[in-house]
N, C-alpha and C positions, 0 to 999 in steps of 0.2 A: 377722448374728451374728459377735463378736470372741472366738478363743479366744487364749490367748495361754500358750508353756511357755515355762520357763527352764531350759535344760541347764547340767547341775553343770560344764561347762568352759567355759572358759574364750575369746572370739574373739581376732583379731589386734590389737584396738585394749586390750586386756585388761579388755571388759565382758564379761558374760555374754550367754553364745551365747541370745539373744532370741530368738523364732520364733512370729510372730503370723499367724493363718490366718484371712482372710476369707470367712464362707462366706453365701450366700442359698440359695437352693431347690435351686439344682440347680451353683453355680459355686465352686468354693476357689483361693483362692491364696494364696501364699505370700511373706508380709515378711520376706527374712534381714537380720541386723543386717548393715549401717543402712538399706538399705535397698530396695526392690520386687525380685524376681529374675524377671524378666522369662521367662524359659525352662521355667518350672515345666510350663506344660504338655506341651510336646514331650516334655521331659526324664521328667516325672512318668508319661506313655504309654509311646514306646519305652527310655527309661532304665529304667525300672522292672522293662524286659520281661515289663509285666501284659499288652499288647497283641500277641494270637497274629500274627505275620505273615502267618497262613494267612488270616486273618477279617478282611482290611482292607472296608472298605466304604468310604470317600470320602478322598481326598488334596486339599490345596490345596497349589499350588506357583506359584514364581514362576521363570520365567528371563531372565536380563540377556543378552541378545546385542547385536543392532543396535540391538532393542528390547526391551521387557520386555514379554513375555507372561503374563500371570495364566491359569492353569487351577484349574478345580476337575473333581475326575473322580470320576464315584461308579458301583459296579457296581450290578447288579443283585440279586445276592445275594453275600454274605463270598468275597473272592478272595485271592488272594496278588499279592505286590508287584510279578512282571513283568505283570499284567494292568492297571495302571495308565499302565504307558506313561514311567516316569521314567525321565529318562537323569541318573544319578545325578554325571556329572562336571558339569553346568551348571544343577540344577533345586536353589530355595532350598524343605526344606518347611518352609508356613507351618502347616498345620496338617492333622490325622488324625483319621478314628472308623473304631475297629474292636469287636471284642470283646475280651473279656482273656481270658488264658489260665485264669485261675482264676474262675470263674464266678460264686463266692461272694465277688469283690472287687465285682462292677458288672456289670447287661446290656451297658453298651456305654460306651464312652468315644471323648471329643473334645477335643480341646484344640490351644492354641496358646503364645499368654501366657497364657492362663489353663485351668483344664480342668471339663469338663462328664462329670458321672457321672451315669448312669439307675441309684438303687438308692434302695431304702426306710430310713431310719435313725434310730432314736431321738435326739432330744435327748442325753439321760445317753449313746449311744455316740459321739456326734462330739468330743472328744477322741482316741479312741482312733483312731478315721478318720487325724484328723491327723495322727499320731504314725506311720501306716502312708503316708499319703502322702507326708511327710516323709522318711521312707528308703527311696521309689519316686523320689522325686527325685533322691538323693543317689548311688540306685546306677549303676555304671557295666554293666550287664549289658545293654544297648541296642547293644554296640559288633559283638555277635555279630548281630544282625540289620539293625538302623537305624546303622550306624557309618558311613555316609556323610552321618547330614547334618551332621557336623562339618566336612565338608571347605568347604560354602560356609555362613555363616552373617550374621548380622546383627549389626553393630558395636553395641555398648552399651558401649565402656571412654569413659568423658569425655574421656581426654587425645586417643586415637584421631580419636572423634567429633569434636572442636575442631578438629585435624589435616587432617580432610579437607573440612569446613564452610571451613575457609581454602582449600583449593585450590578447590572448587567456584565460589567465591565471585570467584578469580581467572580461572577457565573462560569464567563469566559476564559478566563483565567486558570480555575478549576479545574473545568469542563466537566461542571454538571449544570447541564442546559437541558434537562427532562422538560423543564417547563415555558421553555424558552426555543423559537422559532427562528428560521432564516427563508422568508419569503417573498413572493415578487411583490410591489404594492397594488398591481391591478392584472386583471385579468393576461392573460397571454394565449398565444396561440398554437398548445401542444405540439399538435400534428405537424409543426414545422419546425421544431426546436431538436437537434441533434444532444446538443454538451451544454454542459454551463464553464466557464470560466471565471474563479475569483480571484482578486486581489491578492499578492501577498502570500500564493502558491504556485506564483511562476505562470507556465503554462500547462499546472495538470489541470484534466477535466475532468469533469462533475456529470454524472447522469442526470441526479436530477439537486435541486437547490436543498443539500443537505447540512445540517449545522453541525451536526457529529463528524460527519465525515470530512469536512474543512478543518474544524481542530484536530482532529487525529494528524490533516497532512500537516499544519502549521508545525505539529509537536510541542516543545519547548518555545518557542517565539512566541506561544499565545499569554505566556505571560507576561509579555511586553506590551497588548493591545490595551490601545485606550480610545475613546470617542474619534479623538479627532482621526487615529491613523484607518477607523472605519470607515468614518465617511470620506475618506481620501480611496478607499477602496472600490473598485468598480466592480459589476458581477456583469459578466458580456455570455451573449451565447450565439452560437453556433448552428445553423442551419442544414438542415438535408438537403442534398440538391436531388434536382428534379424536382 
């Protein structure tokens, strides 16, 4: 389902402020002109300050050190936020379910880019949904409880992005990549992963998803790598049987 408003002002490019909300069963997001806003969900949760900090139930977070560690951590029953374990100067959050403070908004909400509500809703009311998640987005009242995840976040400006796709690309090139990873984007399932297979080294395998040891086999060809022939690359793995 496409609902789509037109607000009386006016944006920077001087169309009219667009706001198109995709929604299915149970997921909304939000198109600002011109285009995806990728943060709806975090922003839509703790920006909204619908989501009590007392009643968290599950965090996913990432942190960059030597390596990147992916956690997801869920209590047992609604906790508050030092019971999760976040050390908020190095932990990216990817995403949150808790409850919201006002009861009559959702049982429970989750979200990341996008966000997931448990509540019943007529057809004829979801306009009005949007219009309230829309200014759950836009507010900054997140900053009194969740105001740390602004401090590490995830690059979306293109120039930026372009920016650092050229240095990575020179890194690689190198092959000094000390500070620079090759990992999965979400969780996976060890105990059932034999090999890895990458791109662009045939069919040798990988124990485990290493960045040094993929250049090493590339050799000489890794100075030919650029953006795009990465993401043309697949990384497949390999399963134990039994």
């Amino acid at each position: 389902m496409v609902i789509k408003h037109i607000w009386p002002s006016l944006g920077s490019s001087g169309r009219p402020n667009l706001r198109v909300h995709f929604l299915d069963s149970a997921t909304a997001r939000c198109l600002i002109w011109p285009r995806l806003s990728h943060s709806s969900g975090r922003r839509g949760i703790c920006g909204s300050n619908q989501i009590d900090p007392s009643q968290l139930r599950s965090l996913d977070t990432k942190t960059f050190e030597d390596m990147v560690v992916t956690t997801n951590r869920q209590t047992s029953r609604n906790a508050e936020l030092p019971a999760f374990g976040v050390d908020v100067s190095t932990d990216i959050l990817r995403a949150a379910t808790g409850a919201p403070r006002d009861a009559t908004f959702a049982k429970r909400l989750s979200g990341s880019d996008g966000l997931v509500m448990n509540l019943g809703v007529d057809a004829t009311d979801r306009p009005a949904l949007c219009v309230r998640l829309l200014e759950a987005f836009r507010a900054q009242d997140y900053k009194a409880d969740f105001g740390w995840i602004d401090q590490l976040a995830l690059i979306r400006d293109d120039a930026t992005v372009d920016r650092l796709n050229g240095l990575l690309v020179e890194e690689l090139a190198s092959g000094a990549v000390s500070s620079t990873h090759l990992a999965s984007p979400e969780p996976v399932s060890w105990e059932d992963i034999d090999a890895f297979r990458i791109g662009g080294t045939r069919n040798w395998e990988y124990d485990d998803l290493d960045l040094d040891a993929y250049l090493r086999q590339l050799g000489p060809a890794r100075r030919n790598i650029t953006v795009e022939r990465l993401k043309s690359r697949r990384v497949a793995d390999s399963f134990r049987e039994g």
